[in-house]
C-alpha positions in Angstrom: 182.2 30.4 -23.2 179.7 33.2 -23.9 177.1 34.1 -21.7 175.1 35.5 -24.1 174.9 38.9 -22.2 176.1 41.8 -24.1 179.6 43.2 -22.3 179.7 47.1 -22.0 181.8 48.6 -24.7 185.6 49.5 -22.9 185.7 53.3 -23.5 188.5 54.4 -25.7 190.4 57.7 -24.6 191.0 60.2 -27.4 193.3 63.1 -26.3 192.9 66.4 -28.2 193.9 70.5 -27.6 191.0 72.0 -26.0 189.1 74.5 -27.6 186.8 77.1 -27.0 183.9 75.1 -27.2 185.2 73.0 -23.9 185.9 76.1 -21.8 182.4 75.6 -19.6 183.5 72.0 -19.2 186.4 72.7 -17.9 185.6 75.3 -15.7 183.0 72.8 -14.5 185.3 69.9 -14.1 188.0 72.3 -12.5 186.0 73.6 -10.4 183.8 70.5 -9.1 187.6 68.2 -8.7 189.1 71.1 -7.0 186.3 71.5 -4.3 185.6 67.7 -3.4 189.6 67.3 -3.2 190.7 70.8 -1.3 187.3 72.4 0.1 187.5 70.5 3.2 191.2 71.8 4.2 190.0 76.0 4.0 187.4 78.1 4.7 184.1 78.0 2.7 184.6 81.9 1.4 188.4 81.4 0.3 187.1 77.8 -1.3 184.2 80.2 -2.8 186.4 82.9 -4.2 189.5 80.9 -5.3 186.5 78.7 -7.1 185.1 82.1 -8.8 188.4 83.4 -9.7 189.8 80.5 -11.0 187.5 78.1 -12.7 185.4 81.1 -14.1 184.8 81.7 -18.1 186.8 83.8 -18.5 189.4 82.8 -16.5 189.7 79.8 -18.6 189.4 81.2 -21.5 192.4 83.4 -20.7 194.4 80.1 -19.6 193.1 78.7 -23.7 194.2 82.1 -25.0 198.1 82.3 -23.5 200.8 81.1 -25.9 202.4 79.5 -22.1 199.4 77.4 -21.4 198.4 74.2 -23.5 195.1 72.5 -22.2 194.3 68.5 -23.9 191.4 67.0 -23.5 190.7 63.2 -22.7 187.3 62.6 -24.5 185.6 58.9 -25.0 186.1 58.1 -28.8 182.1 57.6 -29.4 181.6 60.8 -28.2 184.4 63.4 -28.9 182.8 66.4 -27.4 182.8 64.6 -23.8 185.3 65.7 -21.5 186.3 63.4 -19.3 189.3 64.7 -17.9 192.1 67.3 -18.8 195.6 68.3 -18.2 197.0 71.6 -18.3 200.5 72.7 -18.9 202.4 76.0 -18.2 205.9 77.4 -19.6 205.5 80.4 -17.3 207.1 80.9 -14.0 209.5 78.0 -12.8 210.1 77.6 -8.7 213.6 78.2 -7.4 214.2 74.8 -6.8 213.2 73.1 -10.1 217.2 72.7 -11.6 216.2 70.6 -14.3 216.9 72.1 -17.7 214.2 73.3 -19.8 211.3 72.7 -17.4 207.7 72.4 -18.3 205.1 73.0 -15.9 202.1 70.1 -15.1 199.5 72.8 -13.8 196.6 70.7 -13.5 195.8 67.0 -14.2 192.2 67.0 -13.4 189.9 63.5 -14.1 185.9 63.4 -14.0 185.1 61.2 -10.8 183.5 58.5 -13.3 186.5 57.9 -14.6 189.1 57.3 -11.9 190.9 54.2 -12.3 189.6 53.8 -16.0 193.0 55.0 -17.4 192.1 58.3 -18.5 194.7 60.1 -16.0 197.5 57.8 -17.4 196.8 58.5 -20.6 196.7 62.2 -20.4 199.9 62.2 -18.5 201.5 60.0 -21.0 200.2 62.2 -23.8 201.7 65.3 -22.4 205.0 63.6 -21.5 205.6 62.4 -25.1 204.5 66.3 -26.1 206.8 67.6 -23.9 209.2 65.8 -25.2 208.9 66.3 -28.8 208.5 70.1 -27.7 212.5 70.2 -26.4 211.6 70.2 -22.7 213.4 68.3 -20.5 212.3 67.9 -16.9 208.4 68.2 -16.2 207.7 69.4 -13.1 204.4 70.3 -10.4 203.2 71.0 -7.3 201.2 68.6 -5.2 199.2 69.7 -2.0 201.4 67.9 0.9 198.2 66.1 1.9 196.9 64.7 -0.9 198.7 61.2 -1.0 196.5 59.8 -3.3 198.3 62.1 -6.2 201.5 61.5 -4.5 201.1 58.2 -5.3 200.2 58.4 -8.4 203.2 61.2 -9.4 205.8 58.6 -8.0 204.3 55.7 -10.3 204.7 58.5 -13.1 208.3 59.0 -12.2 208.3 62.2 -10.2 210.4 62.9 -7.1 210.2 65.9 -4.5 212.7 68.6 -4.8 211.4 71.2 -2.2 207.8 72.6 -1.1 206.0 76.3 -2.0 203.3 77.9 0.0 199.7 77.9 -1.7 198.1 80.5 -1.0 193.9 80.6 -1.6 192.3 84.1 0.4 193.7 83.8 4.5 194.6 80.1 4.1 198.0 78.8 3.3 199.2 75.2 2.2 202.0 74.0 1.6 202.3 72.6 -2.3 205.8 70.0 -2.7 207.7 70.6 -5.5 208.1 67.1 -7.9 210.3 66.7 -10.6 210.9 64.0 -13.5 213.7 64.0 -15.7 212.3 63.3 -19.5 215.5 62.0 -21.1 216.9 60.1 -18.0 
């Protein structure tokens, strides 16, 4: 029975590669999702300069520019220059304890707070599991801060399990990141 009041169009979540012209957004969105999640665990000035190191332009920009890094984009389909989250993946350095064969790095998974629990981070880590995939890589691996259970969680719905732990290290504070892995043909 209709009610005769209009129901909010679902947003539908396009993924793309990131360009150039979504660098400031995701040095905004980088930036903004790593303070509210990490700032409270370290010092304001290591918090400030990891921020300004990392989430910068042209830090960015450099991470767009190197063959080893692949950004995507989550965007809502009526408006393709949004960003509403993005993913970030690395073929660089690999930790001692990641055994899997031809391992892929999941650098950052980062979601705009308006969008948790809309689907967006599912659907950007199913993207780049299916493009990992088709790229030859076998085990897709990260590291997750040892107290942020919320993205444990969410890494053990996806699949991942912990293989060993490596020290973060932002200015004079040190955490301790675990080390998740998940198999992509097993």
């Amino acid at each position: 029975m209709s009610t005769g009041v209009p129901q909010p169009r679902k947003k539908q979540i396009v993924i793309r590669p990131a360009s150039e012209v979504d660098v400031p957004a995701i040095a905004h969105l980088g930036s903004t999702t790593f303070a509210s999640t990490f700032g409270y665990s370290m010092p304001n000035t290591d918090l400030q300069a990891y921020l300004s190191e990392t989430y910068n332009h042209d830090a960015v920009q450099s991470d767009l520019s190197n063959p080893l890094v692949t950004i995507f984009i989550a965007s809502d389909s009526s408006q393709p220059s949004s960003v509403m989250g993005f993913v970030q993946m690395n073929e660089g350095k690999v930790e001692d304890c990641v055994k899997g064969a031809k391992p892929m790095k999941l650098q950052r998974l980062y979601v705009d707070e308006t969008y948790h629990g809309s689907g967006v981070g599912g659907a950007l880590f199913r993207f780049v599991e299916n493009w990992a995939k088709e790229k030859g890589f076998e085990t897709l691996w990260l590291g997750v801060w040892e107290e942020n259970l919320k993205a444990q969680k969410v890494y053990e719905r996806f699949g991942f399990s912990k293989v060993g732990a490596q020290d973060f290290i932002m200015g004079t504070c040190v955490q301790t990141d675990w080390i998740l892995i998940k198999n992509l043909h097993g």
